[in-house]
PyMOL Python script that loads the backbone (N, CA, C, O; Angstrom):
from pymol import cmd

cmd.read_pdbstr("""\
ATOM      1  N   UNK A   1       0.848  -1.168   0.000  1.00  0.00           N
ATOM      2  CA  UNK A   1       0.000   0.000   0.000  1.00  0.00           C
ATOM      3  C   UNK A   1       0.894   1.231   0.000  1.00  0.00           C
ATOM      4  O   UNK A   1       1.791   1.373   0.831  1.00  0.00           O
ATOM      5  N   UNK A   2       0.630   2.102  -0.938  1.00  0.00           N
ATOM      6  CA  UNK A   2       1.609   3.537  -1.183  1.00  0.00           C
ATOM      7  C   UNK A   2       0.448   4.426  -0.025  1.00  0.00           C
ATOM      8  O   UNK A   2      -0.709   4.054   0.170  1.00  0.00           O
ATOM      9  N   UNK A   3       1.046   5.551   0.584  1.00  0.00           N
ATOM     10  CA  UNK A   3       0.377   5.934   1.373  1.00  0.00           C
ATOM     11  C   UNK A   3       1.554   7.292   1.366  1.00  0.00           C
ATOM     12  O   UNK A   3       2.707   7.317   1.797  1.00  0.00           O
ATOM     13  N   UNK A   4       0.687   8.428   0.656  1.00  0.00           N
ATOM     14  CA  UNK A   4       2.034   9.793   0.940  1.00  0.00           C
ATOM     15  C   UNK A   4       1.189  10.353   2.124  1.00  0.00           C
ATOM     16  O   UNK A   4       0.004  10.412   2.453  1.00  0.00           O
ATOM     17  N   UNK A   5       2.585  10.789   2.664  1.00  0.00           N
ATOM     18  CA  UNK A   5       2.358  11.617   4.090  1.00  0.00           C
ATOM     19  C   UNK A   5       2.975  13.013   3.818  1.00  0.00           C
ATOM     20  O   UNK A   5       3.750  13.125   2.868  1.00  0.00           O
ATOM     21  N   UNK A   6       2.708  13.974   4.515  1.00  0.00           N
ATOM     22  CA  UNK A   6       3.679  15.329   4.347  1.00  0.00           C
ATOM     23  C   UNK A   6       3.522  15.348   5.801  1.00  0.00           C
ATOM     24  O   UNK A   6       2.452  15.285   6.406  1.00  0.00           O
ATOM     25  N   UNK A   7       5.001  15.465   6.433  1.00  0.00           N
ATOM     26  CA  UNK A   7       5.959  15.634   7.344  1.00  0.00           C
ATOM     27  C   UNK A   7       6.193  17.566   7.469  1.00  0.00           C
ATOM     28  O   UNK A   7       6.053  18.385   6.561  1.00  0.00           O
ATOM     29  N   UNK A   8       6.441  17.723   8.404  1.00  0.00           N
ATOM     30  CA  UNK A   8       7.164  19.406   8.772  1.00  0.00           C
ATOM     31  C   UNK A   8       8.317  19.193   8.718  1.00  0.00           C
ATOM     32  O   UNK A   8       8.831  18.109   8.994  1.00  0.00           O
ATOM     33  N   UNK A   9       9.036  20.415   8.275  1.00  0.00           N
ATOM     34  CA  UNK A   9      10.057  20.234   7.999  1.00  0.00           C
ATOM     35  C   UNK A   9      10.915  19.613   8.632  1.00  0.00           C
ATOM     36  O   UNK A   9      11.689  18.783   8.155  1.00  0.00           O
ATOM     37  N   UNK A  10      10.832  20.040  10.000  1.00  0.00           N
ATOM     38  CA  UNK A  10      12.088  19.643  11.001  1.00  0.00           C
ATOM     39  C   UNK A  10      11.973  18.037  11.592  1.00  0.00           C
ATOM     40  O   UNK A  10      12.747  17.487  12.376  1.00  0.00           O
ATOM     41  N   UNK A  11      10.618  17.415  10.883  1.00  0.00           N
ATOM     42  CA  UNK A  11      10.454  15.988  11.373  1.00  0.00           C
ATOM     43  C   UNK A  11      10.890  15.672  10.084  1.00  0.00           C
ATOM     44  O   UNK A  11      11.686  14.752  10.271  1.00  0.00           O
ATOM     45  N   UNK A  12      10.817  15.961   8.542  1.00  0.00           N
ATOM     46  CA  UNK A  12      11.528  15.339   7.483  1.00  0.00           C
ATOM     47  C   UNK A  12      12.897  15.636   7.658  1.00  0.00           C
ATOM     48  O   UNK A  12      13.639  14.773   7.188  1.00  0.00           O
ATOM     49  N   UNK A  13      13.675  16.975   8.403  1.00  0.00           N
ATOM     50  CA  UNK A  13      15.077  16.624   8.098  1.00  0.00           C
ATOM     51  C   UNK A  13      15.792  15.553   9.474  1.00  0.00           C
ATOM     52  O   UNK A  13      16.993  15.285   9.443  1.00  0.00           O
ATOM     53  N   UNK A  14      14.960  15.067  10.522  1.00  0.00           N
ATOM     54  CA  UNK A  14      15.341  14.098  11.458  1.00  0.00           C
ATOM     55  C   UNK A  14      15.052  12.825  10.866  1.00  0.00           C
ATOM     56  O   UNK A  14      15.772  11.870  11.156  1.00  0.00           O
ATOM     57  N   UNK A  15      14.080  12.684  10.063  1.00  0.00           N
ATOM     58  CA  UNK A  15      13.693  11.355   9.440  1.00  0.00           C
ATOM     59  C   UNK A  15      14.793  11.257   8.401  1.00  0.00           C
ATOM     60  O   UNK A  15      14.825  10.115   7.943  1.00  0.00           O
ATOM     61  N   UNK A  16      15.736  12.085   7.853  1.00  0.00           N
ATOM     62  CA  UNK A  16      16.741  11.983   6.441  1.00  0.00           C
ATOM     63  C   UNK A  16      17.968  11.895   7.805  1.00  0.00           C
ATOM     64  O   UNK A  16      18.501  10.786   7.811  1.00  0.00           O
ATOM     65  N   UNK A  17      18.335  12.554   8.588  1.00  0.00           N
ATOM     66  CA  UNK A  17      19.470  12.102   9.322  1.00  0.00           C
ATOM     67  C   UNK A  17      19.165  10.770   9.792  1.00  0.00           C
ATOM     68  O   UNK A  17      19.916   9.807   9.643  1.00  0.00           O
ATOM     69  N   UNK A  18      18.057  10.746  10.354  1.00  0.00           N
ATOM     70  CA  UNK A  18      18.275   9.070  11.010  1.00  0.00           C
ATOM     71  C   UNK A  18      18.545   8.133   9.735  1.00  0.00           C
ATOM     72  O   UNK A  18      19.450   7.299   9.771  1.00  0.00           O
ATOM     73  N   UNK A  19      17.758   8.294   8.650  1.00  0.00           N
ATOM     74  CA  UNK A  19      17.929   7.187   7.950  1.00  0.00           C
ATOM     75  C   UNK A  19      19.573   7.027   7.277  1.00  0.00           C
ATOM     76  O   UNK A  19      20.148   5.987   6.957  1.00  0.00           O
ATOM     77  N   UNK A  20      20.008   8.275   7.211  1.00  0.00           N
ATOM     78  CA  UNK A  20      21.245   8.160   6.534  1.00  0.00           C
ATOM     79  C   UNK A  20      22.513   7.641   7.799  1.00  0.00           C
ATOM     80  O   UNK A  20      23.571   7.288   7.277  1.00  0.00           O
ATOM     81  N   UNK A  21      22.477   7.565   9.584  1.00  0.00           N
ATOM     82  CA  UNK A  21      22.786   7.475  10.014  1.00  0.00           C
ATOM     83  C   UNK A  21      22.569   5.902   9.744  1.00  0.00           C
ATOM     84  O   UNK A  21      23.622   5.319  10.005  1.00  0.00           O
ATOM     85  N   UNK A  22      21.919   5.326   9.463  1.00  0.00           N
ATOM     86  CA  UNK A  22      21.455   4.087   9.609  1.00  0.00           C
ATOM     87  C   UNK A  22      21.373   3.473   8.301  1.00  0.00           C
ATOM     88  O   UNK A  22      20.754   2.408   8.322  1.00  0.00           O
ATOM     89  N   UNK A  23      21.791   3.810   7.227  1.00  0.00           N
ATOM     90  CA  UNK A  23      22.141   3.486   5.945  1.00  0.00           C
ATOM     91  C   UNK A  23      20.914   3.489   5.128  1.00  0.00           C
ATOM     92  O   UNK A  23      20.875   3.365   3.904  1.00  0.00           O
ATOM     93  N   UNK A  24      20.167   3.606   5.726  1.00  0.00           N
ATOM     94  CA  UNK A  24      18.710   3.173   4.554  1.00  0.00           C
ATOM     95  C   UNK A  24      18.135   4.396   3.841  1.00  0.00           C
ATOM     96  O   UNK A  24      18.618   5.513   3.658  1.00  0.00           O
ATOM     97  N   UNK A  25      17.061   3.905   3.519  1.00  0.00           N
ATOM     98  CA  UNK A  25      16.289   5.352   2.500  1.00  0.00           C
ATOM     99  C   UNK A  25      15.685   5.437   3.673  1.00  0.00           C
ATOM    100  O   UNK A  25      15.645   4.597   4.571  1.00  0.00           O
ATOM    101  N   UNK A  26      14.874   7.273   3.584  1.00  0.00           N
ATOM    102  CA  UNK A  26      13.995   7.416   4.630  1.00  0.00           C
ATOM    103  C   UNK A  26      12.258   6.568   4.346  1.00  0.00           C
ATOM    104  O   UNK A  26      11.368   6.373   5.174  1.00  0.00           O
ATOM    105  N   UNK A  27      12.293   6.283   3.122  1.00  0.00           N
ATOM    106  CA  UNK A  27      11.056   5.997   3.071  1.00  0.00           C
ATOM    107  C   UNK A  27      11.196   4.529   3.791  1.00  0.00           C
ATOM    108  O   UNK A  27      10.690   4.137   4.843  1.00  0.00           O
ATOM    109  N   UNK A  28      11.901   3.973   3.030  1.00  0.00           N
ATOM    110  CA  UNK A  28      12.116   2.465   4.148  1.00  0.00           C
ATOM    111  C   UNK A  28      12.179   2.624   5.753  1.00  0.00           C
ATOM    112  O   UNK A  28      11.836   1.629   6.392  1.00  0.00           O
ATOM    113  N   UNK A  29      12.486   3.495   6.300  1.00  0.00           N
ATOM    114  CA  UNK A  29      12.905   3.860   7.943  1.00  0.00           C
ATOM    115  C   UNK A  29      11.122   4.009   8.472  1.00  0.00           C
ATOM    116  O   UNK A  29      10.488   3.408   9.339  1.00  0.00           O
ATOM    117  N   UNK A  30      10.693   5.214   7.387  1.00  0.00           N
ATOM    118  CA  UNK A  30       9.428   5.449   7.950  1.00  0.00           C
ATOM    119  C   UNK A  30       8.828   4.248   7.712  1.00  0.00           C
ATOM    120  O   UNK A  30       8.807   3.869   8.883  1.00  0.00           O
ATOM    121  N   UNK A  31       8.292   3.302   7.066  1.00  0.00           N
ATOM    122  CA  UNK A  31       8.071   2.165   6.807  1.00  0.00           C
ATOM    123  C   UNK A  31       7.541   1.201   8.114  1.00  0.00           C
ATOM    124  O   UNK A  31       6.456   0.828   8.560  1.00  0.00           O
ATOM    125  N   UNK A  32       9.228   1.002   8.506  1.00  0.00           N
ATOM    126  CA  UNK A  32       9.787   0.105   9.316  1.00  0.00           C
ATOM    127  C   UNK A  32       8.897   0.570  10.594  1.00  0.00           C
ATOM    128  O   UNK A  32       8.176  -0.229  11.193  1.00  0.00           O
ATOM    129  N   UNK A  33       9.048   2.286  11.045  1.00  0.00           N
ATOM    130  CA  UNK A  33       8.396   3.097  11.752  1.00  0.00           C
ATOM    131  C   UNK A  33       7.286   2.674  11.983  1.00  0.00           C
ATOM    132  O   UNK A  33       7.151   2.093  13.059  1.00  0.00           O
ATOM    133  N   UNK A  34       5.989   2.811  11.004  1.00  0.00           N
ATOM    134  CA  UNK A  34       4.734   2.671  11.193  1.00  0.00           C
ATOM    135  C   UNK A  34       4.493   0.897  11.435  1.00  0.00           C
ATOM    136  O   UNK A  34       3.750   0.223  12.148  1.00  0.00           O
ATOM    137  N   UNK A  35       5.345   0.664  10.626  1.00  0.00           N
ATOM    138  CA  UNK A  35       5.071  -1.145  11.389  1.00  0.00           C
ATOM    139  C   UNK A  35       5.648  -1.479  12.702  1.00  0.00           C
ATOM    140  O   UNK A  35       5.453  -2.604  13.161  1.00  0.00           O
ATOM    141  N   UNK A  36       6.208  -0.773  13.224  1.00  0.00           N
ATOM    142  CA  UNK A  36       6.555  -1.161  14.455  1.00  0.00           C
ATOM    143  C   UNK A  36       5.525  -0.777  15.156  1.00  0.00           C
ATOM    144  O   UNK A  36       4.863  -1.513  15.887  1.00  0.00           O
ATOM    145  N   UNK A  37       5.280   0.801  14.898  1.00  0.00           N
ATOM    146  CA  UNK A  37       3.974   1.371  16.184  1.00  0.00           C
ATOM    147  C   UNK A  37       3.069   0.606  15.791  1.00  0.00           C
ATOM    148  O   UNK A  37       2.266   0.495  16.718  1.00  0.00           O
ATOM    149  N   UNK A  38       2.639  -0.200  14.607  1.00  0.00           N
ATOM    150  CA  UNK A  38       1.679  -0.863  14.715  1.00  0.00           C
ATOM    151  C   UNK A  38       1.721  -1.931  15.496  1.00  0.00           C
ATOM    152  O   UNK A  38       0.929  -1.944  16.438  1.00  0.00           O
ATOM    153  N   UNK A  39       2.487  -2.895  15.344  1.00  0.00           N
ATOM    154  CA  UNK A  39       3.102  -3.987  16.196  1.00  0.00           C
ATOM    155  C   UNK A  39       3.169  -3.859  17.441  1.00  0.00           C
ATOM    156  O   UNK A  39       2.907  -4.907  18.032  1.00  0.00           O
ATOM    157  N   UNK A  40       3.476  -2.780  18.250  1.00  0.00           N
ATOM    158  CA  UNK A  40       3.329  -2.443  19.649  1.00  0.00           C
ATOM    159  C   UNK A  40       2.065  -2.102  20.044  1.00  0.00           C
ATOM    160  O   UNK A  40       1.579  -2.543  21.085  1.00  0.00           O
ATOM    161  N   UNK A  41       1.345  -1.169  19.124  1.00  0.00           N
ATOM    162  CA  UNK A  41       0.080  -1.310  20.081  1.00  0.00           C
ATOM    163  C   UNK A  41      -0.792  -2.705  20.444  1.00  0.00           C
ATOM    164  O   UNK A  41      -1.371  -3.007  21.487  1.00  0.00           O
ATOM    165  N   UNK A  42      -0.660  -3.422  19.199  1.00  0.00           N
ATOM    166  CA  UNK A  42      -1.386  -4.969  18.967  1.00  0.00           C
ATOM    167  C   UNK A  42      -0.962  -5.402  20.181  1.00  0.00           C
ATOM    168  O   UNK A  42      -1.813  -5.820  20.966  1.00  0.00           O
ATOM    169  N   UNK A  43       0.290  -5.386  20.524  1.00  0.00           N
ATOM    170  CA  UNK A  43       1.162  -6.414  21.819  1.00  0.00           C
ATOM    171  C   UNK A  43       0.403  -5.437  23.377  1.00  0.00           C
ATOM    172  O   UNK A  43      -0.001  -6.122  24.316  1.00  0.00           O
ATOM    173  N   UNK A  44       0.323  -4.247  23.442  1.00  0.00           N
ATOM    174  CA  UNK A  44       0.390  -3.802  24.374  1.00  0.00           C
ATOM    175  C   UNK A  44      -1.156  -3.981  24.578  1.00  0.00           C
ATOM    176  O   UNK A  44      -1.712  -4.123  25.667  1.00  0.00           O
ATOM    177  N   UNK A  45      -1.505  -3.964  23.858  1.00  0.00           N
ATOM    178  CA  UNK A  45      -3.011  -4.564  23.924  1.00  0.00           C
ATOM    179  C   UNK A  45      -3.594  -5.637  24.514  1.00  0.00           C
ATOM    180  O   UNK A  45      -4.468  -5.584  25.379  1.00  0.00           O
ATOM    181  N   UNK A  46      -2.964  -6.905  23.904  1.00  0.00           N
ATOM    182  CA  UNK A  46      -3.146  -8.046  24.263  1.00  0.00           C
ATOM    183  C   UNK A  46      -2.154  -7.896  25.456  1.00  0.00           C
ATOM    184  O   UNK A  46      -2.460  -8.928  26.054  1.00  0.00           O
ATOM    185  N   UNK A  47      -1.447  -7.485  26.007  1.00  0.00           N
ATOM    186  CA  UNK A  47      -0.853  -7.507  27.852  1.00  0.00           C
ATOM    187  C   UNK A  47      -1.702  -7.557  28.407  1.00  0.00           C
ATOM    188  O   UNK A  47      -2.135  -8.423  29.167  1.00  0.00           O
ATOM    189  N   UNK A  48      -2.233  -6.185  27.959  1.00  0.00           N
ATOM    190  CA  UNK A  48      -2.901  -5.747  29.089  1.00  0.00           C
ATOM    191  C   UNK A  48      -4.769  -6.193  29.038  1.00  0.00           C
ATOM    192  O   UNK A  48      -5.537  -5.846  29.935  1.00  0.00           O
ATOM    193  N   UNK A  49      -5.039  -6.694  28.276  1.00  0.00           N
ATOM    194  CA  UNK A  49      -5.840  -8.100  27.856  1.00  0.00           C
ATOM    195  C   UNK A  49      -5.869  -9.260  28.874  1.00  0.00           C
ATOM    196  O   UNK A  49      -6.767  -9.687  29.601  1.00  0.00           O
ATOM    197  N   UNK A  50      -4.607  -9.620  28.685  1.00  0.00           N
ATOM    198  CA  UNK A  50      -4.353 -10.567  29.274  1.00  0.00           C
ATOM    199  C   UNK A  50      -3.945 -10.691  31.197  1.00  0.00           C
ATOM    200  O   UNK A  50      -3.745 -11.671  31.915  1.00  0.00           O
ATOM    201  N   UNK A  51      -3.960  -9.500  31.425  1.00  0.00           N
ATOM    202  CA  UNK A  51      -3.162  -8.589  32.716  1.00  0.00           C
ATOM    203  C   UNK A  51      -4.494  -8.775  33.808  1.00  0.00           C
ATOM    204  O   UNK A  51      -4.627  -9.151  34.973  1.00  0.00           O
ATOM    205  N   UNK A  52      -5.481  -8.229  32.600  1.00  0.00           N
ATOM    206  CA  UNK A  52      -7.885  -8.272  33.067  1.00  0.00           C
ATOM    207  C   UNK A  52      -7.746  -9.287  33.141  1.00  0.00           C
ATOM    208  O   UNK A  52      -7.714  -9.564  34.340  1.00  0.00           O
ATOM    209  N   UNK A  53      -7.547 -10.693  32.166  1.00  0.00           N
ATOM    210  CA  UNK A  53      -8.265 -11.622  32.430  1.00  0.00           C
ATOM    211  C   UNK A  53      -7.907 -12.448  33.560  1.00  0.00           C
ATOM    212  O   UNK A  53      -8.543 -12.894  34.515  1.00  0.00           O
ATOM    213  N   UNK A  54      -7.090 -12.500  33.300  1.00  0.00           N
ATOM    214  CA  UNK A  54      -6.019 -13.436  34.968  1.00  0.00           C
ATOM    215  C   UNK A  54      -6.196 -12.831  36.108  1.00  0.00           C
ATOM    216  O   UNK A  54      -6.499 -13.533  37.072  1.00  0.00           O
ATOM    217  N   UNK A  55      -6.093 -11.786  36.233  1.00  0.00           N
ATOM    218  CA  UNK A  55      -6.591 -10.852  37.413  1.00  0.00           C
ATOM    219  C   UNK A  55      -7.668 -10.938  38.080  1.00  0.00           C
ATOM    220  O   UNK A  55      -7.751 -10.926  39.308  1.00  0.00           O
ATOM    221  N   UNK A  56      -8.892 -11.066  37.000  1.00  0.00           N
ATOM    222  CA  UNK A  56     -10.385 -11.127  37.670  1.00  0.00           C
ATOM    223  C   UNK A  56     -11.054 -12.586  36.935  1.00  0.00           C
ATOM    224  O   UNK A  56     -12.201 -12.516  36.494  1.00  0.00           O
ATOM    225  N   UNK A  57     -10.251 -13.943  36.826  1.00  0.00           N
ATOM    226  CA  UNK A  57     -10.566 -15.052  36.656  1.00  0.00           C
ATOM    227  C   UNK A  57     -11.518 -15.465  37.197  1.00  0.00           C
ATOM    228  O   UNK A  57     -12.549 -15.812  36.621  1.00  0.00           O
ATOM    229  N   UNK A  58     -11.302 -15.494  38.479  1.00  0.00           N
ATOM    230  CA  UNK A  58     -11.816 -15.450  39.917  1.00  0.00           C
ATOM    231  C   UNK A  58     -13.332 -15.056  39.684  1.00  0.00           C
ATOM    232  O   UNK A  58     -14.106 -15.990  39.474  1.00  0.00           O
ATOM    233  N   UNK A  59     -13.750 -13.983  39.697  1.00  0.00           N
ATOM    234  CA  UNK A  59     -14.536 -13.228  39.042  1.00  0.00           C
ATOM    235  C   UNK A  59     -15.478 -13.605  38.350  1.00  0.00           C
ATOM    236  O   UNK A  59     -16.638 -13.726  38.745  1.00  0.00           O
ATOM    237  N   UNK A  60     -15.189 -13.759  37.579  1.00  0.00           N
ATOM    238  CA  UNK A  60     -15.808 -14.023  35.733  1.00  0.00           C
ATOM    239  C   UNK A  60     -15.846 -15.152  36.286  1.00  0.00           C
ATOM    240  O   UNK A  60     -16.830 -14.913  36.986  1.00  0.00           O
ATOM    241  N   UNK A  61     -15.466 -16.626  36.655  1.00  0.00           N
ATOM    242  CA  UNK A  61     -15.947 -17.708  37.013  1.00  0.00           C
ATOM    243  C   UNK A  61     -17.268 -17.624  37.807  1.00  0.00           C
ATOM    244  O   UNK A  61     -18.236 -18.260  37.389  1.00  0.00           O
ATOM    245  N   UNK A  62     -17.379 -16.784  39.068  1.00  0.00           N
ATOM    246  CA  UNK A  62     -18.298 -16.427  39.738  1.00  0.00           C
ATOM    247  C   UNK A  62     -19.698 -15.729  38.981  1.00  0.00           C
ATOM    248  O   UNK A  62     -20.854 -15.765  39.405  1.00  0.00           O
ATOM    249  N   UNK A  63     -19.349 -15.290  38.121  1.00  0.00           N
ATOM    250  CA  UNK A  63     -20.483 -14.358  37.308  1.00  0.00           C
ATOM    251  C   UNK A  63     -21.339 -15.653  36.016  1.00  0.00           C
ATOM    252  O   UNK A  63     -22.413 -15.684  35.414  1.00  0.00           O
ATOM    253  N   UNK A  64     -20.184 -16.499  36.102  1.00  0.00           N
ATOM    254  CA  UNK A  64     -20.810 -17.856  34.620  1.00  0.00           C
ATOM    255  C   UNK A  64     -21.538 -18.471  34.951  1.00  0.00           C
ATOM    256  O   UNK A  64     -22.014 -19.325  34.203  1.00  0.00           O
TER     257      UNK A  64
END
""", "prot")
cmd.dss("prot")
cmd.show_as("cartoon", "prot")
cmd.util.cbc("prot")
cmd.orient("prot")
């Protein structure tokens, strides 16, 4: 999926240093970027998902 974004300036010239610090293109960096924050919220999600259910097992058995 192509997806253009417009960046401010001073977040496109940190997104061109990091990537060049790090050898890649910036579009690949931002990329990598949005799949990660995606990937973390999914996980932090299911923690804390999982954080409720074990917690109030107890609970929810009592309520079935």
């Amino acid at each position: 999926m192509k997806l253009p974004i417009e960046l401010p300036e001073a977040a496109a010239t940190k997104l061109r240093e990091e990537a060049d610090r790090l050898g890649v293109r910036p579009e690949d960096l931002a990329t990598a970027a949005v799949i990660d924050l995606l990937h973390r919220e999914a996980d932090d999600f299911h923690a804390a998902a999982d954080y409720v259910l074990r917690k109030n097992r107890d609970l929810y058995q009592r309520l079935a």
